[in-house]
One Martini backbone bead per residue (centre of mass of N, CA, C, O) as a GRO file, in nm:
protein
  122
    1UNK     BB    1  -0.803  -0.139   6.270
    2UNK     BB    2  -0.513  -0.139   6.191
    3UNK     BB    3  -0.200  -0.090   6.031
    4UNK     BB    4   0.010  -0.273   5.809
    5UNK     BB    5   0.132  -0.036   5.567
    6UNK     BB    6   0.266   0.023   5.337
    7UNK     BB    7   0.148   0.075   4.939
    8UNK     BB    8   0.191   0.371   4.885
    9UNK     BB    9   0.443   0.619   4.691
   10UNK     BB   10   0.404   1.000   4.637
   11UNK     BB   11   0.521   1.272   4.438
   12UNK     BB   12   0.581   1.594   4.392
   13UNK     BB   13   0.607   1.781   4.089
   14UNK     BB   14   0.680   2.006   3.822
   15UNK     BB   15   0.763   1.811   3.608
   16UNK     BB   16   0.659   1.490   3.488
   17UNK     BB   17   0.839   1.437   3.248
   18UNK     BB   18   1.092   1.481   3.389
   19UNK     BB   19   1.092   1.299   3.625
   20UNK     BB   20   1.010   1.063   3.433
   21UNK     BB   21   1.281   1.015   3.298
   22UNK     BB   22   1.486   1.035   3.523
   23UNK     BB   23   1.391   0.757   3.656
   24UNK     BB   24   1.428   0.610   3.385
   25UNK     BB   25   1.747   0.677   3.334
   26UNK     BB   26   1.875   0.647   3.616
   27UNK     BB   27   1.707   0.398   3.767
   28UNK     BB   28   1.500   0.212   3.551
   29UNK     BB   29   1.193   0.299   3.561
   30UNK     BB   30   0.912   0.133   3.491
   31UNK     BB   31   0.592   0.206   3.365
   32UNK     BB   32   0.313   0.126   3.426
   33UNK     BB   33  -0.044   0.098   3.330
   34UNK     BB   34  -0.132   0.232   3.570
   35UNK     BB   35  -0.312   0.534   3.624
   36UNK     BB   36  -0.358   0.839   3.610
   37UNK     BB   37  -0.295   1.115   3.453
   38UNK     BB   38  -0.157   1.328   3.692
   39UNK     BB   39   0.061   1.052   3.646
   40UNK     BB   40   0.334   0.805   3.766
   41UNK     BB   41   0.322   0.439   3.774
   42UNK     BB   42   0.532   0.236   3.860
   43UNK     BB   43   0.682  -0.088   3.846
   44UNK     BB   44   0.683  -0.162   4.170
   45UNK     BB   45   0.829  -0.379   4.434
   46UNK     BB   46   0.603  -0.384   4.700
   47UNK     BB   47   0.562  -0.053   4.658
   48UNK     BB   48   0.432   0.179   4.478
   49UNK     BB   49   0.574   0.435   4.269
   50UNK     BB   50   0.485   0.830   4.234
   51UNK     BB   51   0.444   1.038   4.035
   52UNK     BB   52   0.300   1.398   4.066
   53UNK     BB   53   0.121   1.625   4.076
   54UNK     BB   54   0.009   1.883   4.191
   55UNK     BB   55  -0.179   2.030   4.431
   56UNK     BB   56  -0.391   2.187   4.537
   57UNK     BB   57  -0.193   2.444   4.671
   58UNK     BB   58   0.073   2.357   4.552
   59UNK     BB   59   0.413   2.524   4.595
   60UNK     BB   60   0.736   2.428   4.525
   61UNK     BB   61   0.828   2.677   4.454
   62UNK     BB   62   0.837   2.757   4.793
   63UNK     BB   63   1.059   2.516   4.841
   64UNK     BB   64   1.394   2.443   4.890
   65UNK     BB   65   1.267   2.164   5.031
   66UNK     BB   66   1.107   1.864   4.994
   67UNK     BB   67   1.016   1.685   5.315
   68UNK     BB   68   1.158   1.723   5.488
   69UNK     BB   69   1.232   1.442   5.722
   70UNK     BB   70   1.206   1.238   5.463
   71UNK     BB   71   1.270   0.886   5.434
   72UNK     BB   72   1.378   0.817   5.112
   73UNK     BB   73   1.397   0.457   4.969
   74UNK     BB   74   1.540   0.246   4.741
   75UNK     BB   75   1.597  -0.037   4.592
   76UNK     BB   76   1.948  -0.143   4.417
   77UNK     BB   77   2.164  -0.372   4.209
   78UNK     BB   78   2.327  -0.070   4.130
   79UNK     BB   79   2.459   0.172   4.294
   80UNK     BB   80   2.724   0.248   4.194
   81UNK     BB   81   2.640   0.279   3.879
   82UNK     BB   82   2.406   0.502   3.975
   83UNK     BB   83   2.622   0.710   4.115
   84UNK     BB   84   2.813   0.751   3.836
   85UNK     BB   85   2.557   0.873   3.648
   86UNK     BB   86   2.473   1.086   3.829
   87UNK     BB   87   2.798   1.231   3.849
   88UNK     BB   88   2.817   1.244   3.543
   89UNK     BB   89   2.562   1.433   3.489
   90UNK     BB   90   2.523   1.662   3.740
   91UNK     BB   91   2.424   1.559   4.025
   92UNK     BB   92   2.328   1.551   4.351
   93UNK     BB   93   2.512   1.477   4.620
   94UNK     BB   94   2.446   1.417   4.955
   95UNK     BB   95   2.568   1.115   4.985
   96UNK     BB   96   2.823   0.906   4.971
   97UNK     BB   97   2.916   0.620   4.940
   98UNK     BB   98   2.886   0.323   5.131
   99UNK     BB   99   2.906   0.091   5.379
  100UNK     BB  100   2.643  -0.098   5.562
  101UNK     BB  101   2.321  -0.233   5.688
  102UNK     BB  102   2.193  -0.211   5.339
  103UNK     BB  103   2.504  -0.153   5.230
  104UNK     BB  104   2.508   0.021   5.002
  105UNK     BB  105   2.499   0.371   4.990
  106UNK     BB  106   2.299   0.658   4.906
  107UNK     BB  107   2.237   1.056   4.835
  108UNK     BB  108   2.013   1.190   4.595
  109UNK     BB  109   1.900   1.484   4.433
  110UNK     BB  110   1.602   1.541   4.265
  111UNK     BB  111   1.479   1.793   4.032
  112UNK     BB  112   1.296   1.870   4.337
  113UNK     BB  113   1.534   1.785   4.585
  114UNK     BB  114   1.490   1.494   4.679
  115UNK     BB  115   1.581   1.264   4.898
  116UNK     BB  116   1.739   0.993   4.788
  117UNK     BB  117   1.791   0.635   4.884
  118UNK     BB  118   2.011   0.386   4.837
  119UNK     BB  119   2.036   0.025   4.802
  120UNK     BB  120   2.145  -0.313   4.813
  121UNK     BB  121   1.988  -0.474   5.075
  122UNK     BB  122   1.708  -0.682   5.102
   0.00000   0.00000   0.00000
């Protein structure tokens, strides 16, 4: 049997409650019902986003920037109110807002590193 595509996806964070703040203060994102202890799994659709504890024998403190090479983007319907937040916050912008074939766009760095990209075209 094939595989149909993403269902689920998560990251690990080294404090649980401080990125699900941010995650909560900046982008919006609120809290399923659903979910482990060991984690945070937002009501997002249509596929669920979770930060989580790190994994046994994972130490992200030992990592420059957490998943080099992978790109995780998420929609949101204000990116540059959003990006407005980010960098009048004090956080890192790693590609400043543009406008190209997915909207508005742009790209910054969350509390463990991970570059995360908004867009706004659905």
């Amino acid at each position: 049997m094939p595989v149909t595509g993403p269902d689920f996806i998560s990251i690990q964070v080294r404090d649980l409650s401080a990125s699900q703040a941010f995650y909560e203060d900046y982008l919006g994102l609120r809290r399923s019902p659903a979910g482990p202890p060991h984690a945070v799994v937002f009501d997002t659709h249509p596929i669920a986003f979770a930060l989580r504890d790190p994994a046994p024998g994972t130490d992200l403190g030992a990592l420059a920037q957490p998943s080099v090479g992978t790109a995780l983007w998420l929609h949101a319907t204000d990116v540059q109110a959003i990006h407005d937040a980010l960098a009048g916050g004090g956080h890192r912008i790693v590609a400043a807002p543009t406008d190209g074939p997915f909207g508005r766009t742009f790209t910054f760095a969350d509390p463990d590193g991970y570059h995360i990209t908004l867009h706004d075209r659905a």
